[in-house]
N, C-alpha and C positions, 0 to 999 in steps of 0.2 A: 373432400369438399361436401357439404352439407346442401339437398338439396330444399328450395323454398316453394317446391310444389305439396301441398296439403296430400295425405293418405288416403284413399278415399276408404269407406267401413265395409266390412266383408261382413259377411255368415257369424263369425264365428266371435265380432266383437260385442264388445258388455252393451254397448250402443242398440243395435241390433236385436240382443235376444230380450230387452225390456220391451220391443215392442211384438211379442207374440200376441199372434190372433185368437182368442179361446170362443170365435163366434160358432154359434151348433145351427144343425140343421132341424126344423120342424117343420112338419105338414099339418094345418089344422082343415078337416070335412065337415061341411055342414051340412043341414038338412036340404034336403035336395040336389045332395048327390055333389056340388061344387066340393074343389078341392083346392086349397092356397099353401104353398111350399115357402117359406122362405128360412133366411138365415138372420140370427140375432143373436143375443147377448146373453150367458145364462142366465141372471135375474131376469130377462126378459119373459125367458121360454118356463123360469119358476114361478112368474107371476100370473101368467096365463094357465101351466099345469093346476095350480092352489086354487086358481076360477072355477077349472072344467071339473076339478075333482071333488070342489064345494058344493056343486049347481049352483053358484050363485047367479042372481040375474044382475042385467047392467052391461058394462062394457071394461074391457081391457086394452090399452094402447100396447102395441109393438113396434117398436122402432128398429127396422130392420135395414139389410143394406139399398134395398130399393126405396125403403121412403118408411112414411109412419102407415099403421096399419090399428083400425080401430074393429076390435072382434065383438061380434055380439054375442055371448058367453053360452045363453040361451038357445042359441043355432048353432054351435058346436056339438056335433057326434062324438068325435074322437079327436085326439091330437096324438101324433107320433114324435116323436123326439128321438132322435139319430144321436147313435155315441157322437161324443167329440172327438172331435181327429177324423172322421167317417166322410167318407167322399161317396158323394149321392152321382149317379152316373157311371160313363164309361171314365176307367182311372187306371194308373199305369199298378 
């Protein structure tokens, strides 16, 4: 007998692994010593790197998991960008 209860999707179905996360982690410091961490998208964090590493002035938007984030390119020191896969923190 054939049951009409639906499967529910595991780990391991095609379902599942189409929706991998590939968000990274960046910290971008600005002058004056503030520091802002967040996680986004890599076009994100490659269109903010292409800014810092142009000098160009103006701004770059990031759309990150906590909200939209508008950088002023010009008060950027540094930006770090964490491999992917990299877990910032305590981690098992």
């Amino acid at each position: 007998m054939r049951s009409s209860i639906p499967t529910p999707s595991t780990a391991s179905s095609r379902r599942w692994s189409a929706l991998v996360d590939e968000s990274i982690r960046i910290e971008l410091a600005f002058e004056g010593g503030q520091i802002i961490g967040a996680t986004v998208q890599p076009d994100s964090a490659d269109a903010v790197e292409r800014a810092v590493s142009a000098g160009s002035g103006g701004t770059v938007q990031l759309d990150t998991q906590d909200g939209r984030l508008t950088v002023v390119v010009p008060r950027v020191v540094y930006l770090k960008r964490y491999p992917p896969g990299s877990q910032v923190g305590f981690g098992a």
